[in-house]
Every structure is written in C-alpha cells, then in structure tokens.
N, CA, C and O atoms as CSV, one atom per row, in Angstrom:
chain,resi,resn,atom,element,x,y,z
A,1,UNK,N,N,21.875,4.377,3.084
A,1,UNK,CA,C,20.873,3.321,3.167
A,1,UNK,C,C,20.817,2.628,1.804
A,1,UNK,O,O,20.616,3.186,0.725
A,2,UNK,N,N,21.032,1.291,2.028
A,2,UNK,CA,C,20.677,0.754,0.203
A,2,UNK,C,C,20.090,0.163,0.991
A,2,UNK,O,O,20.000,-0.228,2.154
A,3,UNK,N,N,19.252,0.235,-1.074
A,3,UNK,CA,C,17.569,0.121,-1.684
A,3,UNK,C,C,18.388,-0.652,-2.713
A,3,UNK,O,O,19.210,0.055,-3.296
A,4,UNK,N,N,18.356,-2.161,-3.139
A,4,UNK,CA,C,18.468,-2.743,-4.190
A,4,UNK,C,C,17.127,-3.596,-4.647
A,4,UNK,O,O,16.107,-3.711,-3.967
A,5,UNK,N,N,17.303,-4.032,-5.642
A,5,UNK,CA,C,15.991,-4.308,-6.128
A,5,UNK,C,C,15.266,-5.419,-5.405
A,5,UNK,O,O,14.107,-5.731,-5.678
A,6,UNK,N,N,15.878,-5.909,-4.621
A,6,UNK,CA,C,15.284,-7.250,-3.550
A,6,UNK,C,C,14.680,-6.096,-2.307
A,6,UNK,O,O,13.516,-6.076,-1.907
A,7,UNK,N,N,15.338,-5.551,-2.030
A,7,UNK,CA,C,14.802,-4.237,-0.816
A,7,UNK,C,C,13.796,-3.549,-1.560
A,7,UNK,O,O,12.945,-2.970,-0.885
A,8,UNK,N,N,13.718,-3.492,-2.653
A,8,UNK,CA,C,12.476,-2.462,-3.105
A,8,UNK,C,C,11.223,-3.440,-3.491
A,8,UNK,O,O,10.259,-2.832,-3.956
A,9,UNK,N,N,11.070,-4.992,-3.363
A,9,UNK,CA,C,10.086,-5.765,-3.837
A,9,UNK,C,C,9.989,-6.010,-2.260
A,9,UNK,O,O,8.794,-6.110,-1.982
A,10,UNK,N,N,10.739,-6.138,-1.191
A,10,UNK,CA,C,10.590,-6.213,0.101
A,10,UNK,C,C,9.456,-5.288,0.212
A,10,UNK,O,O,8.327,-5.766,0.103
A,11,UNK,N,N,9.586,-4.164,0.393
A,11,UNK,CA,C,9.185,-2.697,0.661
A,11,UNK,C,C,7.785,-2.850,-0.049
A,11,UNK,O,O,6.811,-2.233,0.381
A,12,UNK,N,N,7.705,-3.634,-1.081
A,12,UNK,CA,C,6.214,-3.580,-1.669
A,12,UNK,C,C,5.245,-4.434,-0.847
A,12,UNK,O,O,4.157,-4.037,-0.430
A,13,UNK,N,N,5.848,-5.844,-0.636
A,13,UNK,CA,C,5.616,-6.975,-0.133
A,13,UNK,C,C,4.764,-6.361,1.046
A,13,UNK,O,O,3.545,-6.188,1.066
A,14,UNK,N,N,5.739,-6.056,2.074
A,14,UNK,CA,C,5.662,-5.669,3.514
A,14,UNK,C,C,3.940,-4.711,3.235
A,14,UNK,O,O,2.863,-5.078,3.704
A,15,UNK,N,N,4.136,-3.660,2.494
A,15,UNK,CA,C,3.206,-2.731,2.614
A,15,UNK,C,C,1.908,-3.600,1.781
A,15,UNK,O,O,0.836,-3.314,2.315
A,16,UNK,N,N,1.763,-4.449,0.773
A,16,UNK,CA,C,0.856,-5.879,0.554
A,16,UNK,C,C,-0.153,-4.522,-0.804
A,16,UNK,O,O,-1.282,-4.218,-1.188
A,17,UNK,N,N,1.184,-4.205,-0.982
A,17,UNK,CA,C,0.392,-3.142,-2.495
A,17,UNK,C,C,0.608,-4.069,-3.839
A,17,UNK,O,O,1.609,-4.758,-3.637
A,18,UNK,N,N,0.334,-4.204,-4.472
A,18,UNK,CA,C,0.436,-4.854,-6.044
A,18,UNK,C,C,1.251,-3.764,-6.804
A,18,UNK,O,O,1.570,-2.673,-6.331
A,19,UNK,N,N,1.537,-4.220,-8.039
A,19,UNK,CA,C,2.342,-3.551,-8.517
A,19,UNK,C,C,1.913,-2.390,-9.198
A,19,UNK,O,O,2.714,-1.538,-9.583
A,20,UNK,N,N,0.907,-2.324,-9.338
A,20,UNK,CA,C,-0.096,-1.203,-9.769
A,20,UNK,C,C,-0.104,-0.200,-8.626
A,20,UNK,O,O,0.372,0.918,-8.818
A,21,UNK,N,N,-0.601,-0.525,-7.489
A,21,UNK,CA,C,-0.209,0.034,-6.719
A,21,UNK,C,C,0.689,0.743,-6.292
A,21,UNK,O,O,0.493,1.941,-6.086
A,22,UNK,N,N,1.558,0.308,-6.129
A,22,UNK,CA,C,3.007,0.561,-5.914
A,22,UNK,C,C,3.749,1.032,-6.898
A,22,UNK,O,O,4.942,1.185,-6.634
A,23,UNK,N,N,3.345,1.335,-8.070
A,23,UNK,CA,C,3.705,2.094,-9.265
A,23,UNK,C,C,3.009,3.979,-9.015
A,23,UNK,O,O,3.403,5.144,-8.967
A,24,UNK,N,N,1.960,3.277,-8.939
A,24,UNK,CA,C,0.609,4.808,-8.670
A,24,UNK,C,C,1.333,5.626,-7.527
A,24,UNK,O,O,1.369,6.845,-7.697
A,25,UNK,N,N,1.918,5.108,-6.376
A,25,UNK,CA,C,2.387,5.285,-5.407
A,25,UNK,C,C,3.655,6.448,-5.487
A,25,UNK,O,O,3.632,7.600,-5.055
A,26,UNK,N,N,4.829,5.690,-6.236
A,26,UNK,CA,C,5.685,6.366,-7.008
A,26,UNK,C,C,5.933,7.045,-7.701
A,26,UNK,O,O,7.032,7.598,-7.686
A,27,UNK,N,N,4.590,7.404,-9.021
A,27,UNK,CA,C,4.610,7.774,-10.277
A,27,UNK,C,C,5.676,7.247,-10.841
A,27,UNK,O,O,6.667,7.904,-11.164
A,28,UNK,N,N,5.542,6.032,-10.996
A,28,UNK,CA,C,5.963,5.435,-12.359
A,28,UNK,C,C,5.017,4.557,-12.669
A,28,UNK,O,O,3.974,4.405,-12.034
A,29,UNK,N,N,5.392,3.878,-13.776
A,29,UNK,CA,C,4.508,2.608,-14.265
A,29,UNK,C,C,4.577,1.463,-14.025
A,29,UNK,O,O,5.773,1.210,-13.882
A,30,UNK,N,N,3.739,0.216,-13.832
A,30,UNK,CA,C,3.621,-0.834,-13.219
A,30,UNK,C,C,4.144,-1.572,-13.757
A,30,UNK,O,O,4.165,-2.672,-13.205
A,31,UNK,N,N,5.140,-1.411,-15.624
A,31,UNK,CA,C,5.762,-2.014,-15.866
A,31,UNK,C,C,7.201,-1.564,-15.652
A,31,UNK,O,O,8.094,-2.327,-16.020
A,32,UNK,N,N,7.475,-0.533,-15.157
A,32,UNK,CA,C,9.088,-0.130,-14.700
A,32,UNK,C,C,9.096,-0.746,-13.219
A,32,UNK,O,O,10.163,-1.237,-12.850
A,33,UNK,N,N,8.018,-0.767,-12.347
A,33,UNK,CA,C,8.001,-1.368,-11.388
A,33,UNK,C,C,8.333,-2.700,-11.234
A,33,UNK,O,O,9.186,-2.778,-10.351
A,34,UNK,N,N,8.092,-3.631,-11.622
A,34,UNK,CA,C,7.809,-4.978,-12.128
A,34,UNK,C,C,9.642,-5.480,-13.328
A,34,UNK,O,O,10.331,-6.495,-13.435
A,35,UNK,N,N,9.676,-4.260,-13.864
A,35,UNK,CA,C,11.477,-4.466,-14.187
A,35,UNK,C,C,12.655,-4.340,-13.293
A,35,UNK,O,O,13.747,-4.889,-13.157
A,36,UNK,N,N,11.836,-3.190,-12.630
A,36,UNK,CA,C,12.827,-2.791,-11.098
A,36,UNK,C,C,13.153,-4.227,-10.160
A,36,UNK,O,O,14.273,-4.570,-9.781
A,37,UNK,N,N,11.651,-5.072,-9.859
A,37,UNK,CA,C,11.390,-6.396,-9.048
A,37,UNK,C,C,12.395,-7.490,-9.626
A,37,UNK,O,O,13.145,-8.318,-9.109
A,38,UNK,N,N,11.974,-7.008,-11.333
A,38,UNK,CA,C,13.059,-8.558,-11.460
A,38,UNK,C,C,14.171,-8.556,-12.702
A,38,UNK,O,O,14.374,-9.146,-13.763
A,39,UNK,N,N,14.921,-7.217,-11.655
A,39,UNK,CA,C,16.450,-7.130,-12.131
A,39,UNK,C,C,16.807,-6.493,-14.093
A,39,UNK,O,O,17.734,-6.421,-14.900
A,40,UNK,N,N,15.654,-6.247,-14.000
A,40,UNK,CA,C,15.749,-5.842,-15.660
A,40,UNK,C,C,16.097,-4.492,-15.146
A,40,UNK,O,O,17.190,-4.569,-15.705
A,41,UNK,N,N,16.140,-3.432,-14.632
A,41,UNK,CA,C,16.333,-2.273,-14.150
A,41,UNK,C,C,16.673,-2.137,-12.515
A,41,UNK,O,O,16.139,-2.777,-11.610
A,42,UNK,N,N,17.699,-1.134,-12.404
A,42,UNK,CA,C,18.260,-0.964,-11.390
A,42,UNK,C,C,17.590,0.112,-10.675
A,42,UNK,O,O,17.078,1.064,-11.263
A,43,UNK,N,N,17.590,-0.054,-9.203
A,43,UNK,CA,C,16.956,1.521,-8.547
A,43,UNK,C,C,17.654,2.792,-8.423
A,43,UNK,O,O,18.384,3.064,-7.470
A,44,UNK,N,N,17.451,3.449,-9.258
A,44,UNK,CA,C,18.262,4.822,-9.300
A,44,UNK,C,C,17.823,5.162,-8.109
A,44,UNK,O,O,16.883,4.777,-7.415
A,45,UNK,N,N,18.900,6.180,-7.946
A,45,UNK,CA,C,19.049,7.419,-7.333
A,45,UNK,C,C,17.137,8.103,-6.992
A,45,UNK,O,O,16.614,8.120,-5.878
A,46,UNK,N,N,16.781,8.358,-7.693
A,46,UNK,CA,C,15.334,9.095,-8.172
A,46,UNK,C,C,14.229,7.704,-7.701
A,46,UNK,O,O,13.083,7.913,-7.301
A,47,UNK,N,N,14.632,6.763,-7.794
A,47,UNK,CA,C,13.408,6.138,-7.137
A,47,UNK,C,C,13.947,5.719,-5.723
A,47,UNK,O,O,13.154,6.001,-4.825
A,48,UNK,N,N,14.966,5.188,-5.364
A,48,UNK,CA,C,15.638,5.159,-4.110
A,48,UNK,C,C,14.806,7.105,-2.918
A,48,UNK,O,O,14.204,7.039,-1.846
A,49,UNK,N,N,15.069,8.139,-3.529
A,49,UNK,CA,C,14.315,8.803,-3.003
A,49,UNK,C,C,13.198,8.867,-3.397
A,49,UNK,O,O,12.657,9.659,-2.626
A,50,UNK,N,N,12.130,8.381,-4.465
A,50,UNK,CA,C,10.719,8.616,-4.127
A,50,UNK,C,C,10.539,7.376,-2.934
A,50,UNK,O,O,9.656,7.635,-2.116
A,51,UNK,N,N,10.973,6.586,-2.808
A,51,UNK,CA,C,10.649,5.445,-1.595
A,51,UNK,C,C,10.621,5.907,-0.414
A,51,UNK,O,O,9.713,5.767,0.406
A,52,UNK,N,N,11.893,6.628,-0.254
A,52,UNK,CA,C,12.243,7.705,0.887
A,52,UNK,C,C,11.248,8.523,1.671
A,52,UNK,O,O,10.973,8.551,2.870
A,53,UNK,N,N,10.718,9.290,0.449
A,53,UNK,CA,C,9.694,9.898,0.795
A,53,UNK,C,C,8.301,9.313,0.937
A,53,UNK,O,O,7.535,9.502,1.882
A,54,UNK,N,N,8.128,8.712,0.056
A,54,UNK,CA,C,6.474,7.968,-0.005
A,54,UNK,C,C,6.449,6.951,1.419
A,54,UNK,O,O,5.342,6.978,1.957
A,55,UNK,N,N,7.126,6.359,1.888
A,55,UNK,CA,C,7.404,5.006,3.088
A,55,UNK,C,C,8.078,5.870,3.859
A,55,UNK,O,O,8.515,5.251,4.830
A,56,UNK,N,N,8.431,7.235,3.901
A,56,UNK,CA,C,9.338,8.013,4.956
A,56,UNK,C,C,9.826,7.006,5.719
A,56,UNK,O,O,9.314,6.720,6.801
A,57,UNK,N,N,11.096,6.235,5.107
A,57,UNK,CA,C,11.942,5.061,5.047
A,57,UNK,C,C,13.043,6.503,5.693
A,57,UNK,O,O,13.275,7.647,5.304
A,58,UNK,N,N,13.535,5.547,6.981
A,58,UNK,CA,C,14.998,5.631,6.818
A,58,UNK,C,C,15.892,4.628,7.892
A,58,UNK,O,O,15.039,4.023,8.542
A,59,UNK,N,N,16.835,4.336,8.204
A,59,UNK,CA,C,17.953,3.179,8.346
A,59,UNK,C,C,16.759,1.858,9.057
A,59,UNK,O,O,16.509,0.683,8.788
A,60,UNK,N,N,16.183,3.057,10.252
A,60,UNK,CA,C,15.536,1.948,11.267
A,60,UNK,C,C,14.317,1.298,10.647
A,60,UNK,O,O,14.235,0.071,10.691
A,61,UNK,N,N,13.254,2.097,10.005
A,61,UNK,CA,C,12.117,1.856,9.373
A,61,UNK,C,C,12.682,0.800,8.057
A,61,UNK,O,O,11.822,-0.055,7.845
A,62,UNK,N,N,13.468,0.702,7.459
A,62,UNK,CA,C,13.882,-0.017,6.672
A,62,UNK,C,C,14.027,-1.573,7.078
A,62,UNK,O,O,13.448,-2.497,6.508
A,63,UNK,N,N,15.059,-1.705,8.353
A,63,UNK,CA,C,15.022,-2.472,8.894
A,63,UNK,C,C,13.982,-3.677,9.541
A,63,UNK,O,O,13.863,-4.901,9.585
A,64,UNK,N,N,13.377,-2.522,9.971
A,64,UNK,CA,C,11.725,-3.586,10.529
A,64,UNK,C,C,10.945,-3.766,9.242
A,64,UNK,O,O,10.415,-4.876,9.282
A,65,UNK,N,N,10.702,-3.226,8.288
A,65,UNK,CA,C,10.196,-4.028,7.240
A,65,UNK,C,C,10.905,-5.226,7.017
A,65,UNK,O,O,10.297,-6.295,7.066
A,66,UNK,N,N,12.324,-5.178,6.736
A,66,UNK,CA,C,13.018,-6.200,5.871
A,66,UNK,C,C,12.732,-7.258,7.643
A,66,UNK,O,O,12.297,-8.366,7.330
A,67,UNK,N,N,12.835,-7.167,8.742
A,67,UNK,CA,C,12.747,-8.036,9.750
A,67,UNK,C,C,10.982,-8.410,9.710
A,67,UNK,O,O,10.828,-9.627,9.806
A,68,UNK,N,N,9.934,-7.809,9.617
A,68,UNK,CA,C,8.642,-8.415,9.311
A,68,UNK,C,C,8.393,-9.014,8.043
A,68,UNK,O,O,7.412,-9.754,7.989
A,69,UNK,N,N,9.222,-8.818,6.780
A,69,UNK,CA,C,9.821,-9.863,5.616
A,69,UNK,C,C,9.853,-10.964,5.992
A,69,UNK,O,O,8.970,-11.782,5.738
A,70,UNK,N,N,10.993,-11.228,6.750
A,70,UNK,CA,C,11.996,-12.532,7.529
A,70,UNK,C,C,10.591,-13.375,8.180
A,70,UNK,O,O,10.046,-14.461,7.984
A,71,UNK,N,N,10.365,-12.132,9.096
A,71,UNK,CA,C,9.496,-13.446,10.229
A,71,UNK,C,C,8.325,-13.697,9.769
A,71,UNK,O,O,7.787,-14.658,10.320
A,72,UNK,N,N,7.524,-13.018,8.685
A,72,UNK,CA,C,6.189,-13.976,8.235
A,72,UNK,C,C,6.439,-14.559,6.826
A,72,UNK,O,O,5.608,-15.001,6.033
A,73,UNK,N,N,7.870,-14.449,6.693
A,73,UNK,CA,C,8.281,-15.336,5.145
A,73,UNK,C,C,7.075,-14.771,4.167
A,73,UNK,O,O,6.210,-15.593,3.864
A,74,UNK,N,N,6.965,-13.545,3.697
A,74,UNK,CA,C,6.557,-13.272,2.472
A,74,UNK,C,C,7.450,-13.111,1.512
A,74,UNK,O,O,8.428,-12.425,1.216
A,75,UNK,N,N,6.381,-14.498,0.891
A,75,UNK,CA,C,7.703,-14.811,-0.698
A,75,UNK,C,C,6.602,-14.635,-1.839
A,75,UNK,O,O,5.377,-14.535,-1.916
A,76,UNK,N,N,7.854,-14.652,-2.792
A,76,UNK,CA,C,6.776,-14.104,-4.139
A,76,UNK,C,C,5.965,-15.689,-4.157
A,76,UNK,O,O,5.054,-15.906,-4.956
C-alpha cells in the first residue's frame, strides 16, 4: 500500500483533523507533520505504519478516503 506525502495530507483532510491533531494522533509533532504535508520530509516506514494502525487503513479503506477526497474536492 503506498502512503506518499499527498496520501498522508489526504488521510488528514478526509478525517477534517488539523495538524495538531493529527500530530497528537501519531505521536509526532505538528511540525514534522506539516513537513511530511509539504514535501520537506518523506513518510517513513514508522509513520506509514502508525497510519496503519491509528486509521486501521488498509488497500480498500485507503481507497474510499482518497475517492471521498475526489468527490467533495477537499483542497488545501
């Protein structure tokens, strides 16, 4: 399953957490979060599975996020 950094600001989007949020979520910080969003840092391995687990994401669940993305056009 890839998680690149457009799939992991998807994944925030969809769930309508802020980046604070969505940092707290992960245990990381809202500024590694926010580097992750815009390409200053890549999604390891280690956050690719905390997503995994926290969104118990996998091929199909991935999918319908990134397809409820598409159809209500949430853009930054």
């Amino acid at each position: 399953m890839l998680i690149d950094n457009n799939t992991f600001y998807i994944i925030r989007k969809v769930h309508q957490l802020t980046t604070y949020q969505m940092a707290d979520k992960l245990g990381y910080s809202q500024t590694y979060v926010s580097f992750i969003e815009r390409g200053v840092e890549n999604v390891t391995d280690n956050v690719k599975n905390q997503l995994i687990e926290v969104f118990g994401l996998d091929a199909e669940k991935l999918a319908e996020i990134k397809a409820i993305y598409k159809k209500f056009n949430l853009s930054k």
